[in-house]
DSSP file (Angstrom, degrees, kcal/mol; ACC not computed):
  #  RESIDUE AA STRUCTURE BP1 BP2  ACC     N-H-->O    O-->H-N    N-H-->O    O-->H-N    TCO  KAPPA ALPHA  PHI   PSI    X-CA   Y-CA   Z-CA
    1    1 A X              0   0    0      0, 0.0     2,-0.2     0, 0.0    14,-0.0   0.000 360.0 360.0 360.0 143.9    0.0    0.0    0.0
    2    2 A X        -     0   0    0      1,-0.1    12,-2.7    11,-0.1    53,-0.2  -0.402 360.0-104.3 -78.6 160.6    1.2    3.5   -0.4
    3    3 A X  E     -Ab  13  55A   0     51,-1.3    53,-1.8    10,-0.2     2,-0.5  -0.082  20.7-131.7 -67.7 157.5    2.5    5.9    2.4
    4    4 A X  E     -Ab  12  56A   0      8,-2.8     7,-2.2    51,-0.2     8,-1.7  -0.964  16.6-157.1-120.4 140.0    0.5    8.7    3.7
    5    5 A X  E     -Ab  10  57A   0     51,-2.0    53,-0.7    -2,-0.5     2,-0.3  -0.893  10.3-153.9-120.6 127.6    2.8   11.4    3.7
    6    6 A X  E >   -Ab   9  58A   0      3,-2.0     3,-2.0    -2,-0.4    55,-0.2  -0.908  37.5-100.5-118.3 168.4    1.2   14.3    6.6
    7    7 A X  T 3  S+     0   0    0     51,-0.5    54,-0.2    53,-0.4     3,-0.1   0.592 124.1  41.6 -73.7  -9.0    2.2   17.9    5.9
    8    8 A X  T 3  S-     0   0    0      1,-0.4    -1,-0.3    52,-0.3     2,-0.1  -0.302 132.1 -40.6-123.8  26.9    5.1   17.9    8.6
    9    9 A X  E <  S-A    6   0A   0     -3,-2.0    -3,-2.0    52,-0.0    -1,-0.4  -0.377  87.6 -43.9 115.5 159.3    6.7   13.8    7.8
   10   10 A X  E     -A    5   0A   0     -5,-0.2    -5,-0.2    -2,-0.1     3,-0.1   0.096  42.7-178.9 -57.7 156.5    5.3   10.1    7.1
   11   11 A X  E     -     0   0A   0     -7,-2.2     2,-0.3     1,-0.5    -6,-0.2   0.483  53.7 -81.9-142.0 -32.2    2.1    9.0    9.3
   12   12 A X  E     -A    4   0A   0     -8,-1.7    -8,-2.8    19,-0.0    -1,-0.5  -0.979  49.6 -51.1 162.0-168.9    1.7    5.4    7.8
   13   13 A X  E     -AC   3  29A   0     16,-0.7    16,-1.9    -2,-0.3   -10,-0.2  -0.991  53.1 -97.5-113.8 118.8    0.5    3.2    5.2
   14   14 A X  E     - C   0  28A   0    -12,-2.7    14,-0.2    -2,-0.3     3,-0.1  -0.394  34.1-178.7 -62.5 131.9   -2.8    2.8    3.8
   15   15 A X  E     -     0   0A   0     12,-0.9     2,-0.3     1,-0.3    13,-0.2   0.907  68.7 -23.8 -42.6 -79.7   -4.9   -0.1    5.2
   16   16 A X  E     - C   0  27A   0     11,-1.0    11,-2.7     2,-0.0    -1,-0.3  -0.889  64.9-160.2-151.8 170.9   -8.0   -0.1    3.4
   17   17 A X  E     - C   0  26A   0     -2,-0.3     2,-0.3     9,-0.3     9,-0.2  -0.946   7.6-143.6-168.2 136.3   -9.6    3.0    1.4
   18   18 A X        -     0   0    0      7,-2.0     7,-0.3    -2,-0.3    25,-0.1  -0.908  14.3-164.7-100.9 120.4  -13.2    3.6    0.3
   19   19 A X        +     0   0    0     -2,-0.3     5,-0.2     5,-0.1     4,-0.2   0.526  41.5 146.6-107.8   6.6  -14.6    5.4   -3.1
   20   20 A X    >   -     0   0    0      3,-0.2     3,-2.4     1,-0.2    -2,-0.1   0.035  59.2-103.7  18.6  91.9  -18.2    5.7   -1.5
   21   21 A X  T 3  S-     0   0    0      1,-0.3    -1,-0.2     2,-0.1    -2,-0.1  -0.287 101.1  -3.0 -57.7 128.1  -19.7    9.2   -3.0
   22   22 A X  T 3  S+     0   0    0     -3,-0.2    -1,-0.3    -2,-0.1    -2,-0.1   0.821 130.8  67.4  61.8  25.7  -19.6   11.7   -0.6
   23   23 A X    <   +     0   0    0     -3,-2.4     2,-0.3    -4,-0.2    -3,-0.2   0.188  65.0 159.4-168.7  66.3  -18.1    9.4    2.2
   24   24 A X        +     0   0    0     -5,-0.2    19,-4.6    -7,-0.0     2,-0.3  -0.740  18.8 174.4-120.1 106.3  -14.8    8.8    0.6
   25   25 A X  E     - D   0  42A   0     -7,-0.3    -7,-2.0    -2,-0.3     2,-0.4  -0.988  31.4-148.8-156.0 175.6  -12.3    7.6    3.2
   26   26 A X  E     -CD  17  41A   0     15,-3.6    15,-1.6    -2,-0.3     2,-0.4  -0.870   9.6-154.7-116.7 129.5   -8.7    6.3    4.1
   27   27 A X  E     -CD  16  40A   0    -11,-2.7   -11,-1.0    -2,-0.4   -12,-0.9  -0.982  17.7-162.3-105.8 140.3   -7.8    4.0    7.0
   28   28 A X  E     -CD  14  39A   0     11,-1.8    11,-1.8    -2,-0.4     2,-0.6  -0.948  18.4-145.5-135.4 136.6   -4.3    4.7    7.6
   29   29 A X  E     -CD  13  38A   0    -16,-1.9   -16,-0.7    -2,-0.4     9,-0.2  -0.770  25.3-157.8 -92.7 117.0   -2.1    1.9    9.9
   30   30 A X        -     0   0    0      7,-1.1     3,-0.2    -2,-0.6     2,-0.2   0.925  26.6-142.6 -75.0 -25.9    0.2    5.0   11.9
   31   31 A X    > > -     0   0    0      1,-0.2     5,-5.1     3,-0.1     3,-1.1  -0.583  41.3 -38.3  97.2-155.7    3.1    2.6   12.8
   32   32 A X  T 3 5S+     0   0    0      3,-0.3    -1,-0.2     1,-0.2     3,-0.2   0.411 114.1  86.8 -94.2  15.7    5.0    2.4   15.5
   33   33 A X  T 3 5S+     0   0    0      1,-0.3    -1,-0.2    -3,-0.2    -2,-0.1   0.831 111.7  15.7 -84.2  -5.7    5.4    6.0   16.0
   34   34 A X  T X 5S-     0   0    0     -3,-1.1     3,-0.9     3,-0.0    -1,-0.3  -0.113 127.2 -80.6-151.8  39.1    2.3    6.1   17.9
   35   35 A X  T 3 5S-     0   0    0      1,-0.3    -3,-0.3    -3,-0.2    -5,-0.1   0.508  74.0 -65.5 103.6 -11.0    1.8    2.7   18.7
   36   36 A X  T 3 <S+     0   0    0     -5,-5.1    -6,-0.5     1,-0.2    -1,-0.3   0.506  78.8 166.9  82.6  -1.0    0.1    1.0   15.4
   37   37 A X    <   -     0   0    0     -3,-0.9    -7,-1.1    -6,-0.3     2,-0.5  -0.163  27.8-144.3 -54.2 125.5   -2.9    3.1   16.1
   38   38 A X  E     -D   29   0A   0     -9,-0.2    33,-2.8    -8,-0.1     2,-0.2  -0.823  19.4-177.0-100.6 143.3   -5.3    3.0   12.8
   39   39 A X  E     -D   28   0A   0    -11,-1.8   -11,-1.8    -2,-0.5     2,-0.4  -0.816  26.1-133.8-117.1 145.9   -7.4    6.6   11.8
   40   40 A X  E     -D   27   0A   0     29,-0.3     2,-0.4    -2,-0.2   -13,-0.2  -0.991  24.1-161.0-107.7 141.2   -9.9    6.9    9.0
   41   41 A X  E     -D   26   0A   0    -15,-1.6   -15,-3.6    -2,-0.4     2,-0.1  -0.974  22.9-119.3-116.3 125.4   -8.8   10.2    7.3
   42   42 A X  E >   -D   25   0A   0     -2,-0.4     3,-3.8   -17,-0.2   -17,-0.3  -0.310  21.1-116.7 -63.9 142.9  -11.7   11.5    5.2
   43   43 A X  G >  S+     0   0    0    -19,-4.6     3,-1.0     1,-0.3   -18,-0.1   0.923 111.7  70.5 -58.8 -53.7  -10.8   11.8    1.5
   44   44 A X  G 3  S+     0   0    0      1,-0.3    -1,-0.3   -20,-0.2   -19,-0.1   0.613  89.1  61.6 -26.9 -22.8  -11.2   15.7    1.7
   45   45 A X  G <  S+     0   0    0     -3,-3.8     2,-0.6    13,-0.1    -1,-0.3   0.161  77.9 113.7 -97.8  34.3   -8.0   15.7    3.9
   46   46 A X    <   -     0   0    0     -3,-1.0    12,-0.3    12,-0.2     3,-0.1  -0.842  45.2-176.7 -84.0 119.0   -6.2   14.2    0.5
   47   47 A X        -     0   0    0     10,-2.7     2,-0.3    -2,-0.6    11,-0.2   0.874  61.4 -43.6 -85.3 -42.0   -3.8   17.1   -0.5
   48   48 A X  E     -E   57   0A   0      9,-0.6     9,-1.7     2,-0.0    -1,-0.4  -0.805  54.5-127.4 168.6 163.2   -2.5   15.4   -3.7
   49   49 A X  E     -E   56   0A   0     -2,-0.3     2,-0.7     7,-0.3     7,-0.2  -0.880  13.3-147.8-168.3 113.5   -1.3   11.8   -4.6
   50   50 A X  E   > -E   55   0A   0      5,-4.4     5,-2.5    -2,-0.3    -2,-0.0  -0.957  12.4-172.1-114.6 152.7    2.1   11.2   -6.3
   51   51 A X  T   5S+     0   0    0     -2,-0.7    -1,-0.2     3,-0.2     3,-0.2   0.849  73.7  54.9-103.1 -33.4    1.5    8.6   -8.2
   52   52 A X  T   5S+     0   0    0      1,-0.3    -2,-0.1    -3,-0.2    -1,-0.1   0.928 117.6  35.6 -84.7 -90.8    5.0    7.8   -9.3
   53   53 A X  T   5S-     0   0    0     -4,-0.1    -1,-0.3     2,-0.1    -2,-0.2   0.350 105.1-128.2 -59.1   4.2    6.5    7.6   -5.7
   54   54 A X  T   5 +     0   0    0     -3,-0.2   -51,-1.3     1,-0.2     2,-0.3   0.880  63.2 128.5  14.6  90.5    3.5    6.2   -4.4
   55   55 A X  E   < -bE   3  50A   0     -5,-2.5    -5,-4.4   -53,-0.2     2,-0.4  -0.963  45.8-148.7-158.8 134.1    2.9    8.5   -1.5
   56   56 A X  E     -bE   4  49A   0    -53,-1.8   -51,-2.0    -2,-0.3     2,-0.3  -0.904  18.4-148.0-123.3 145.2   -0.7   10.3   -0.8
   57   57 A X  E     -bE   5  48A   0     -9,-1.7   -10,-2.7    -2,-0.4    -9,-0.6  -0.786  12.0-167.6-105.2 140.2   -0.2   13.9    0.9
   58   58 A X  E     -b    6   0A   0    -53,-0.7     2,-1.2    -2,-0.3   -51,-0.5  -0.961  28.7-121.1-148.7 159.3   -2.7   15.0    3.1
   59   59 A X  S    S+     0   0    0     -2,-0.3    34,-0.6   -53,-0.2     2,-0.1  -0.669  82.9 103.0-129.2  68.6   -3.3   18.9    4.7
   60   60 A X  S    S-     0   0    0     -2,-1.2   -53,-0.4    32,-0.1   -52,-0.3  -0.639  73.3-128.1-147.7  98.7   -3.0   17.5    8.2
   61   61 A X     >  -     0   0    0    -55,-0.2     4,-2.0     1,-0.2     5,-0.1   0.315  21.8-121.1 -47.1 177.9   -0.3   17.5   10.5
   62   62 A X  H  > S+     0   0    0      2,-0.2     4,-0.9     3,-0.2    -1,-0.2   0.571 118.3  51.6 -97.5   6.4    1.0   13.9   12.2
   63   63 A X  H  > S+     0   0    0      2,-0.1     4,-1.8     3,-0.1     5,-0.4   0.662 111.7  48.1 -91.6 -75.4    0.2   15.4   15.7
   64   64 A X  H  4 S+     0   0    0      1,-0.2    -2,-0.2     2,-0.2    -3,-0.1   0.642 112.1  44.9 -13.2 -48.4   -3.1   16.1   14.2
   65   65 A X  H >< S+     0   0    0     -4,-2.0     3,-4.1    -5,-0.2    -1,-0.2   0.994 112.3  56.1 -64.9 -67.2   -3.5   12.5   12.7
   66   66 A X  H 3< S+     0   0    0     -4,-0.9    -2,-0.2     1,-0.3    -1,-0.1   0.447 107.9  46.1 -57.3 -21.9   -2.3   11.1   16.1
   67   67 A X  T 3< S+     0   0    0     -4,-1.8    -1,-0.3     3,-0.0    -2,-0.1   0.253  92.5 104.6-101.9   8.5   -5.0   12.9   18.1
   68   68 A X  S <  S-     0   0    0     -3,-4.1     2,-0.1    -5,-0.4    16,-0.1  -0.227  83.3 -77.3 -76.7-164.3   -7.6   12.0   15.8
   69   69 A X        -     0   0    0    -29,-0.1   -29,-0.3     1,-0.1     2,-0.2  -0.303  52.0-107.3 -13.1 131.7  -10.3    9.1   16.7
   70   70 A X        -     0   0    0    -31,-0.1   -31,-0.3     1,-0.1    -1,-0.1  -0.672  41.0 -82.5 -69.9 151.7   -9.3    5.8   16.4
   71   71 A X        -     0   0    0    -33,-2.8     2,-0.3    -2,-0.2    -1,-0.1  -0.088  38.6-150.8 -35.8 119.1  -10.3    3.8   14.1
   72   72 A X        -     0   0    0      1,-0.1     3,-0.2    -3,-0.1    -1,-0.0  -0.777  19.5-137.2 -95.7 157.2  -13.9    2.0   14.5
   73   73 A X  S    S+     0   0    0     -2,-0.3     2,-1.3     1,-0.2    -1,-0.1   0.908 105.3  54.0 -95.6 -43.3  -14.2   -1.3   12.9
   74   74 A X    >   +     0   0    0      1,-0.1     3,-1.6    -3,-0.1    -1,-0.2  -0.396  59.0 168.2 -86.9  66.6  -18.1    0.1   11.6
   75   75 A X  T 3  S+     0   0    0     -2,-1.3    -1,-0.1     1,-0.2    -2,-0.1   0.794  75.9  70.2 -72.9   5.9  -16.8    3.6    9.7
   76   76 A X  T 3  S+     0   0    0      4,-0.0    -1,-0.2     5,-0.0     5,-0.1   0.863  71.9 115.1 -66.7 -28.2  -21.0    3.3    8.3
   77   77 A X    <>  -     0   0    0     -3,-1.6     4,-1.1     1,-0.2     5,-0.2  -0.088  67.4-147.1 -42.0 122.0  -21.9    4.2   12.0
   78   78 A X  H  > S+     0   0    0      2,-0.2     4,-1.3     1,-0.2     3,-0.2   0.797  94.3  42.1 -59.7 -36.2  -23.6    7.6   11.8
   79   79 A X  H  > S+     0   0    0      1,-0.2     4,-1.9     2,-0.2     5,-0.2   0.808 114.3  51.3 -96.9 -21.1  -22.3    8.9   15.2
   80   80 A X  H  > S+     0   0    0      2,-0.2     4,-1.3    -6,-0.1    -1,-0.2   0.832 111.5  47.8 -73.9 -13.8  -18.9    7.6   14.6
   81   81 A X  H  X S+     0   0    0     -4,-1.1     4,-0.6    -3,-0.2     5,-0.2   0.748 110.2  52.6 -58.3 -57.2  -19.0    9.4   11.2
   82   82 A X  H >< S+     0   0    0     -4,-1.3     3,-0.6     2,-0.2     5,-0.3   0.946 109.0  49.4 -73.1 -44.2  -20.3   12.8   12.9
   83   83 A X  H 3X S+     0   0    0     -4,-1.9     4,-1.5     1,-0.3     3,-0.4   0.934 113.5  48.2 -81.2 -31.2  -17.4   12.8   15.6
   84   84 A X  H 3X S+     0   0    0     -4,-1.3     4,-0.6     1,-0.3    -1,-0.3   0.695 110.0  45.1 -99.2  15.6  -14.9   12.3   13.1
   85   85 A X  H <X S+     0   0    0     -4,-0.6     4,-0.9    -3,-0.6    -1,-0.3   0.410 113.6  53.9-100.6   9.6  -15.9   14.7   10.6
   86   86 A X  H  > S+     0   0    0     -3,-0.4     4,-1.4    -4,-0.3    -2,-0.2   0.574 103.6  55.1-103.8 -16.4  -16.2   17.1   13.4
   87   87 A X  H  < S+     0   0    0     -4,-1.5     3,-0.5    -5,-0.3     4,-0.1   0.962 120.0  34.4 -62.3 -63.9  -12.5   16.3   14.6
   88   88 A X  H >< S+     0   0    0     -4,-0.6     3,-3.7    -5,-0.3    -2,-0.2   0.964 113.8  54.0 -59.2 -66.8  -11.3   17.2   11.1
   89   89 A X  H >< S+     0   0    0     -4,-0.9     3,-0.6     1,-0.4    -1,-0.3   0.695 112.2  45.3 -59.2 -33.1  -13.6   19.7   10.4
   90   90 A X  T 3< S+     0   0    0     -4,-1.4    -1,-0.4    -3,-0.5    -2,-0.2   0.300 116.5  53.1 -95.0   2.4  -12.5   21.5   13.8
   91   91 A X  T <  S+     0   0    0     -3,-3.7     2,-0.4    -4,-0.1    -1,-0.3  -0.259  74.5 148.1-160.9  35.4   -8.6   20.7   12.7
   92   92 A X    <   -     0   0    0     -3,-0.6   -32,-0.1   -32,-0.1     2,-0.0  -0.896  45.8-128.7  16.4  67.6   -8.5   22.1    9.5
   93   93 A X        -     0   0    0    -34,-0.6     2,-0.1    -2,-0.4    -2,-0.1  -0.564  31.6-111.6 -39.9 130.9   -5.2   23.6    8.2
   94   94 A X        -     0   0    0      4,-0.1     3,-0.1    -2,-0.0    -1,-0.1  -0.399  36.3-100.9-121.9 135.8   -5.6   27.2    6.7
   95   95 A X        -     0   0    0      1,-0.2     3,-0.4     4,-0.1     2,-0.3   0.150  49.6 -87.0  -9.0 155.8   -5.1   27.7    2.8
   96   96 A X  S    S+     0   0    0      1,-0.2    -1,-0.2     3,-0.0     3,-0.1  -0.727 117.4   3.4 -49.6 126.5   -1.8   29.0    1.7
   97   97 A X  S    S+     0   0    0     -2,-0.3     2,-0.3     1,-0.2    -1,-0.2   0.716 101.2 136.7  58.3  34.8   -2.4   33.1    2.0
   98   98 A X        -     0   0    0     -3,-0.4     2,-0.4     0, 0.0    -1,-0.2  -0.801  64.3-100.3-110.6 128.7   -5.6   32.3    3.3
   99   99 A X        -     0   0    0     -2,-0.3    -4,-0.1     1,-0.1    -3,-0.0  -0.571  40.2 -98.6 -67.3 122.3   -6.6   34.4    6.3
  100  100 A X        -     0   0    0     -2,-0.4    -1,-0.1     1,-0.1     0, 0.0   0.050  43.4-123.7 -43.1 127.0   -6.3   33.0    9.6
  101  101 A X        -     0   0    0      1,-0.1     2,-0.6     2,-0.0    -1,-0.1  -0.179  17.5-145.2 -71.8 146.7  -10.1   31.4   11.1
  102  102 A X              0   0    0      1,-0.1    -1,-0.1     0, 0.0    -2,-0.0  -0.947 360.0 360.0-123.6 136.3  -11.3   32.6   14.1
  103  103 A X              0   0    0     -2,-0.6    -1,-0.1     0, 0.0    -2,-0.0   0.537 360.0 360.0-130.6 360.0  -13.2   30.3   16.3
C-alpha cells in the first residue's frame, strides 16, 4: 500500500480505502510512531497523490493525525461518522495566504 505522507513527515501506510460518494475515506495503519494506532482520514484531507512515488499527501499534520479518533471497525456508523468529521472539520489547516479562522 502506499504511504500517507502528513504535511510535517510520514504518518503510515494505507490499510483499506473507500470510493463511497460523498463518504470517501482512508484507513491509515500510523506505525510504530504512535503505537500501530489506525485513523480513517476523510478523503477531503487528500492534499494530492504522487503517483509515481507512491505516496498520498494530506493537509494534516501527524500530531493532528495522532490525536484523531481511532479507528472504528463500523466507519458506516452515523455517530462515529459525525465525531470524526467534526474532529477534522474543527482541525483544518488554513489555505496557503488564506486568512487565519477565528473560532
Amino acid at each position: 500500500m502506499p504511504a500517507r505522507q502528513a504535511s510535517d513527515g510520514r504518518i503510515g501506510t494505507i490499510d483499506q480505502a473507500s470510493n463511497e460518494a460523498d463518504a470517501g475515506y482512508l484507513v491509515v495503519d500510523t506505525g510504530p510512531w504512535i503505537f500501530g494506532q489506525r485513523v480513517l482520514l476523510p478523503a477531503g484531507t487528500v492534499e494530492r497523490v504522487d503517483h509515481q512515488e507512491r505516496v498520498v499527501h494530506v493537509d494534516r499534520t501527524r500530531q493532528q493525525v495522532n490525536d484523531a479518533p481511532p479507528f472504528d471497525a463500523d466507519p458506516a456508523d452515523p455517530e462515529y461518522r459525525e465525531r470524526v468529521g467534526a474532529y477534522y472539520a474543527a482541525n483544518q489547516l488554513p489555505l496557503p495566504g488564506a486568512a487565519p479562522r477565528v473560532v
